[in-house]
N, CA, C and O of each residue as an XYZ file, in Angstrom:
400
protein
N      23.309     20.780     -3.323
C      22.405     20.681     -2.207
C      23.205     20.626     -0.909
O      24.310     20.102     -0.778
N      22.716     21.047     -0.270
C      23.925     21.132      1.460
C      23.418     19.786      1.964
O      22.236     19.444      1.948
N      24.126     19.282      2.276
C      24.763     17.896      3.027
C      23.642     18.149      4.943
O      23.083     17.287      5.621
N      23.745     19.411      5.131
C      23.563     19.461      6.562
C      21.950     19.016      6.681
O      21.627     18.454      7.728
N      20.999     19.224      5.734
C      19.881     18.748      6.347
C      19.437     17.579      6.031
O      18.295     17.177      5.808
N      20.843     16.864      6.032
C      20.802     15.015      6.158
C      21.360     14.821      7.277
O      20.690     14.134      8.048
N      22.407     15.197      7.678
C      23.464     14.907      8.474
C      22.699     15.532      9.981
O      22.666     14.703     10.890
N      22.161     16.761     10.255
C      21.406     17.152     11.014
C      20.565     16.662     12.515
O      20.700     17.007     13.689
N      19.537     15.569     11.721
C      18.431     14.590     12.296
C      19.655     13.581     12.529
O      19.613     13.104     13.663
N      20.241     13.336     12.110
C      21.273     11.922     13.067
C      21.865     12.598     14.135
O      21.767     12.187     15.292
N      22.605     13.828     13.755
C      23.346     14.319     15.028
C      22.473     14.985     16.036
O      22.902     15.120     17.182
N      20.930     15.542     15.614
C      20.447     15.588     17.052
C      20.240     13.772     17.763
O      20.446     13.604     18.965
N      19.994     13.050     17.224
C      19.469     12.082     17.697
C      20.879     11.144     18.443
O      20.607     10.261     19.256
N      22.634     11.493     18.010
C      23.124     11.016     18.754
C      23.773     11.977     19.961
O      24.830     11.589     20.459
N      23.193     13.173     20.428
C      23.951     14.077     21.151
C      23.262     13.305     22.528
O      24.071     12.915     23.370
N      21.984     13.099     22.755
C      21.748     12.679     24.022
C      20.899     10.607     23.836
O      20.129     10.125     23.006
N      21.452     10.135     24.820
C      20.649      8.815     24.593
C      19.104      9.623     24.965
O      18.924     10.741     25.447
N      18.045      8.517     24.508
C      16.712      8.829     24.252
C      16.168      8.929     26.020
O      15.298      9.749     26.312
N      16.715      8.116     26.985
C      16.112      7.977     27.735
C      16.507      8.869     28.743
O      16.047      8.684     29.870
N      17.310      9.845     28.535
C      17.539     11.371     29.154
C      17.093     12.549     28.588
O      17.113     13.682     29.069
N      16.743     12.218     27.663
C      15.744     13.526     27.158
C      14.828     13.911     27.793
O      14.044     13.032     28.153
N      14.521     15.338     28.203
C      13.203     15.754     29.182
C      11.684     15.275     28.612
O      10.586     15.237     29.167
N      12.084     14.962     27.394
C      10.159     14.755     26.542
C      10.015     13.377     26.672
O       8.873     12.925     26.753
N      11.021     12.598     26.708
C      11.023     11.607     27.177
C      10.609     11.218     28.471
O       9.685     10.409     28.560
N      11.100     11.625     29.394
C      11.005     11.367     31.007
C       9.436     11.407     31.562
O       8.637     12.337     31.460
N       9.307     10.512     31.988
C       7.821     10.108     32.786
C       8.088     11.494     34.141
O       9.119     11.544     34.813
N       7.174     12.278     34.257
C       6.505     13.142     35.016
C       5.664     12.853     35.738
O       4.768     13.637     35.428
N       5.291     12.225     36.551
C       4.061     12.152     37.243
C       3.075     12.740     37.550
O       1.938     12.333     37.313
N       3.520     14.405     38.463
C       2.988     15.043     39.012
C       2.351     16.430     37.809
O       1.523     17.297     38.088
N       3.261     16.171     36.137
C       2.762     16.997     35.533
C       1.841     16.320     34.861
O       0.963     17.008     34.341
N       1.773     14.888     34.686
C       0.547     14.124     33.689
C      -0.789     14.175     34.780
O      -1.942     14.417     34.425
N      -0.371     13.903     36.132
C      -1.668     13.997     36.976
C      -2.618     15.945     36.718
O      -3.774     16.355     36.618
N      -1.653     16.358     36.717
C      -1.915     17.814     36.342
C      -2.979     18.133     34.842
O      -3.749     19.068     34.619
N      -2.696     17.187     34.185
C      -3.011     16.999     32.667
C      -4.321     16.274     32.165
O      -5.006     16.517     31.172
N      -4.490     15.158     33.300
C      -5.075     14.332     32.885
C      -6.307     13.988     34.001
O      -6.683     12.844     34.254
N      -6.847     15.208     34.608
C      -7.641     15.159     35.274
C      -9.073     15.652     34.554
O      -9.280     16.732     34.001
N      -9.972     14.559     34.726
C     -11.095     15.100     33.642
C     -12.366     14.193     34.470
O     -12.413     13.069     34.970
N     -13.214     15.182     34.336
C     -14.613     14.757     35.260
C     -15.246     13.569     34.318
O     -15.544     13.729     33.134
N     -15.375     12.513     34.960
C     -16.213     11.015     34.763
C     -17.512     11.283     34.638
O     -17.946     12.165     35.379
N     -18.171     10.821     33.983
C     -19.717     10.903     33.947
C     -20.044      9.522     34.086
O     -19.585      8.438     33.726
N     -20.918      9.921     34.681
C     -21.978      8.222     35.026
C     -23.001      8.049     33.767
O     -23.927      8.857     33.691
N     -22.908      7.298     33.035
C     -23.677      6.911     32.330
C     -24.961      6.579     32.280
O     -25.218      5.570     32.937
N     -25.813      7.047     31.762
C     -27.120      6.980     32.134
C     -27.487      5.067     31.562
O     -26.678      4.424     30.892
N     -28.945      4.471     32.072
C     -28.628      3.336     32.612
C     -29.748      2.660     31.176
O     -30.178      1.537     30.916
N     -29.893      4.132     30.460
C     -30.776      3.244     28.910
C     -29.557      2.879     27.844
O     -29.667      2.224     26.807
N     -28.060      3.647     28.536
C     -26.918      3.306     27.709
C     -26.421      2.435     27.722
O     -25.734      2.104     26.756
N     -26.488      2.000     28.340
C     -26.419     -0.264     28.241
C     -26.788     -0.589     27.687
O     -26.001     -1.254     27.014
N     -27.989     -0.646     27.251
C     -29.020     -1.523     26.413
C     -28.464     -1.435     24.842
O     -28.419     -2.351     24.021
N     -28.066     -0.083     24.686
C     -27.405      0.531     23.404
C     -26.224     -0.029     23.347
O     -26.077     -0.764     22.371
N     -25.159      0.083     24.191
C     -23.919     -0.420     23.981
C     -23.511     -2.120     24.164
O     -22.466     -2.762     24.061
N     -24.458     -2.339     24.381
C     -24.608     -4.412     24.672
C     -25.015     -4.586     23.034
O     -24.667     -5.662     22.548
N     -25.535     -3.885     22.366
C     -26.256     -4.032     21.267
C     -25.309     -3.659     20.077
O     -25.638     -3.989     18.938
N     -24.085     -2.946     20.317
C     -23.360     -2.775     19.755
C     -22.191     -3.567     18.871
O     -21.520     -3.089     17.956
N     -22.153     -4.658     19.308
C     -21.246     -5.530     19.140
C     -21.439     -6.234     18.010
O     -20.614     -7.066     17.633
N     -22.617     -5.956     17.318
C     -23.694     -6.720     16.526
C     -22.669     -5.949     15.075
O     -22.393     -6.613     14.075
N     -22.292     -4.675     15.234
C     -21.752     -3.743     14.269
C     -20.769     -4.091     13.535
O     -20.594     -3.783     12.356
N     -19.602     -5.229     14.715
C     -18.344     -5.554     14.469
C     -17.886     -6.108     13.045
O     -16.892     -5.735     12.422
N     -18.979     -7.248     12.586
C     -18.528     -7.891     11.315
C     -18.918     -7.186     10.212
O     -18.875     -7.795      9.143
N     -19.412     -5.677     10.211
C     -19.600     -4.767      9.149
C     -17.833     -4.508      8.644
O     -17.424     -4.332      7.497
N     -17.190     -4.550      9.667
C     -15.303     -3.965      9.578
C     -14.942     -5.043      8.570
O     -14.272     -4.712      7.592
N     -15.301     -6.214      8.712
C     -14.451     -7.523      7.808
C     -14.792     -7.550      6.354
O     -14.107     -7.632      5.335
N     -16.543     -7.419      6.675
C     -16.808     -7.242      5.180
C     -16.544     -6.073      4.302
O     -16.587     -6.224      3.081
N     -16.230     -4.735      4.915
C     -15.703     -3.778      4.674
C     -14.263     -4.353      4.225
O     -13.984     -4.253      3.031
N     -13.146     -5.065      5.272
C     -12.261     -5.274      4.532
C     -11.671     -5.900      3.455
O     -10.638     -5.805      2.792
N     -13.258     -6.969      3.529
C     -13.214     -8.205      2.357
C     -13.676     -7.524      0.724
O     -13.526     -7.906     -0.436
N     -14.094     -6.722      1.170
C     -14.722     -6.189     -0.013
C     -13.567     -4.869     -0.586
O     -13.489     -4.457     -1.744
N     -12.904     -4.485      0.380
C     -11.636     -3.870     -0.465
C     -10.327     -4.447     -1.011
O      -9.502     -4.118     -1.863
N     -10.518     -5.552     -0.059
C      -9.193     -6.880     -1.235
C      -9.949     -7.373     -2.238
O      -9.236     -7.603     -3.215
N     -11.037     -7.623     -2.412
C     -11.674     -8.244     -3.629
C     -11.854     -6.684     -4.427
O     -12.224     -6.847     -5.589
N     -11.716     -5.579     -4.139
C     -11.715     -4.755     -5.475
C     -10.222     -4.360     -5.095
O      -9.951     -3.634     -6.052
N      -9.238     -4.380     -4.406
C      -7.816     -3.716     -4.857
C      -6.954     -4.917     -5.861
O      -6.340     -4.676     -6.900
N      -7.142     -6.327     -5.146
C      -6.541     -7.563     -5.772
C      -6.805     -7.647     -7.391
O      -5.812     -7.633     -8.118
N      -8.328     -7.747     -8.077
C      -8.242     -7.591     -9.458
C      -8.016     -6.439    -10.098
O      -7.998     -6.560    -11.323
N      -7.741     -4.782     -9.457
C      -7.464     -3.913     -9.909
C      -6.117     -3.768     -9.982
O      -5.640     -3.083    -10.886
N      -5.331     -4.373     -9.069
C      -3.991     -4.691     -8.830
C      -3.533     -5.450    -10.381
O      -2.862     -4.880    -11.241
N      -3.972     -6.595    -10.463
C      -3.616     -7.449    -11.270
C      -3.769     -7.099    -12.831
O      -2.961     -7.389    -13.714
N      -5.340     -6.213    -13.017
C      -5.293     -5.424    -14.278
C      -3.890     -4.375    -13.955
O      -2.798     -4.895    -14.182
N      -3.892     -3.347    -13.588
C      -2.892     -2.194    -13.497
C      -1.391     -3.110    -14.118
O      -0.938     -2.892    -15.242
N      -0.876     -3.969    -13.302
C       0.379     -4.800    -13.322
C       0.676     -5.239    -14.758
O       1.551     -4.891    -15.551
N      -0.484     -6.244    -14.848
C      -0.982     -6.815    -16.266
C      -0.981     -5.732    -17.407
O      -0.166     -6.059    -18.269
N      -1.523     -4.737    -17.654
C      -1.637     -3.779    -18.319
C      -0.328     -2.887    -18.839
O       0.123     -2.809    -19.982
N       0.054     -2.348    -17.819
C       1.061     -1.154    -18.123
C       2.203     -1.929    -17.248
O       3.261     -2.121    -17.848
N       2.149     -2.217    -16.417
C       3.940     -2.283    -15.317
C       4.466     -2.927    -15.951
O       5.563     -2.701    -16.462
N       3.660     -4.094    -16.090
C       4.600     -5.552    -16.540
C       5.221     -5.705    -17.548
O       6.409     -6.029    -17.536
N       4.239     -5.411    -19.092
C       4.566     -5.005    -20.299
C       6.265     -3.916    -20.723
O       7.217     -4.074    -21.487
N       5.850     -2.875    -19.722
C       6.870     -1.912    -19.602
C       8.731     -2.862    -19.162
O       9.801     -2.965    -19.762
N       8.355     -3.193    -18.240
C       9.745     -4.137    -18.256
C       9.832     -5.388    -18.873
O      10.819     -6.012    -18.481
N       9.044     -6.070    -19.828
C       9.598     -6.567    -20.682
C      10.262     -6.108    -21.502
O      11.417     -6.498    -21.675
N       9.471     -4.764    -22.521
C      10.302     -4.327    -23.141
C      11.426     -3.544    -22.506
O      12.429     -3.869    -23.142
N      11.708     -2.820    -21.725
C      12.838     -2.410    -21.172
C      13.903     -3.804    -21.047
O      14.927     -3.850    -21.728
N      13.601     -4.684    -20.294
C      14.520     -5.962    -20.533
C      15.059     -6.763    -22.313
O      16.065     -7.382    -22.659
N      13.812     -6.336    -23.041
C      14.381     -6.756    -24.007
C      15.070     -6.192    -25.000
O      15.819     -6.659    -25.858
N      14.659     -4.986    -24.720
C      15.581     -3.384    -25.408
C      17.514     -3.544    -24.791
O      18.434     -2.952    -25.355
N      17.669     -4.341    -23.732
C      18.743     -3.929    -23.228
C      19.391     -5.233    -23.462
O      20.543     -5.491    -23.114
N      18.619     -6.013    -24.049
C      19.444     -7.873    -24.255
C      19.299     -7.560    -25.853
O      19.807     -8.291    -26.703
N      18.838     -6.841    -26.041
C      19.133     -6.693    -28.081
C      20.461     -5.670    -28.007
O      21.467     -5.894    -28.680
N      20.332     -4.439    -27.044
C      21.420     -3.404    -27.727
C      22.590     -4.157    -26.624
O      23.564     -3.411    -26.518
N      22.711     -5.208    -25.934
C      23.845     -5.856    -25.472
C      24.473     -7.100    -26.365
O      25.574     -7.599    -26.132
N      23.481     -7.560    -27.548
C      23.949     -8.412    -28.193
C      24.656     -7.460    -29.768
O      24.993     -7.872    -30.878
N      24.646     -6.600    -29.382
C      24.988     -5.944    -30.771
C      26.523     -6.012    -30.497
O      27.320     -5.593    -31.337
């Protein structure tokens, strides 16, 4: 395998420090160029909607509570099942053919 497309990504990354690089460098006059975008005024029944929104938030927790309570006992079967088993015997395969 050639060595160079390891060696490569380090040597671009030590030819210039990071904070002289052009992609690096803050532009001003080209982000103002970039980032000009027409505002809309929000119409004033969209309040009522977005005040009401907040109500949504604790759907995220129970969403997350409810994927540790199914990854945690699926975790523990999987481990329990196949991983764990597997390096016992691998550990004990290698303390029998070391006592021989």
């Amino acid at each position: 395998m050639n060595s160079s497309r390891f060696i490569r990504p380090f040597a671009r990354a030590m030819r210039a420090p990071t904070f002289a690089r052009p992609s690096v460098m803050a532009r001003p006059a080209l982000a103002a160029t970039q980032t000009k975008v027409q505002q809309k005024e929000a119409p004033k029944q969209m309040t009522v909607l977005k005040s009401a929104m907040p109500q949504l938030i604790p759907f995220f927790f129970v969403n997350e509570t409810t994927m540790a309570f199914i990854l945690i006992p699926s975790l523990i079967y999987v481990f329990s099942k196949y991983i764990l088993p597997q390096r016992v015997r691998l550990f004990a395969a290698r303390l029998f053919i070391s006592k021989l």
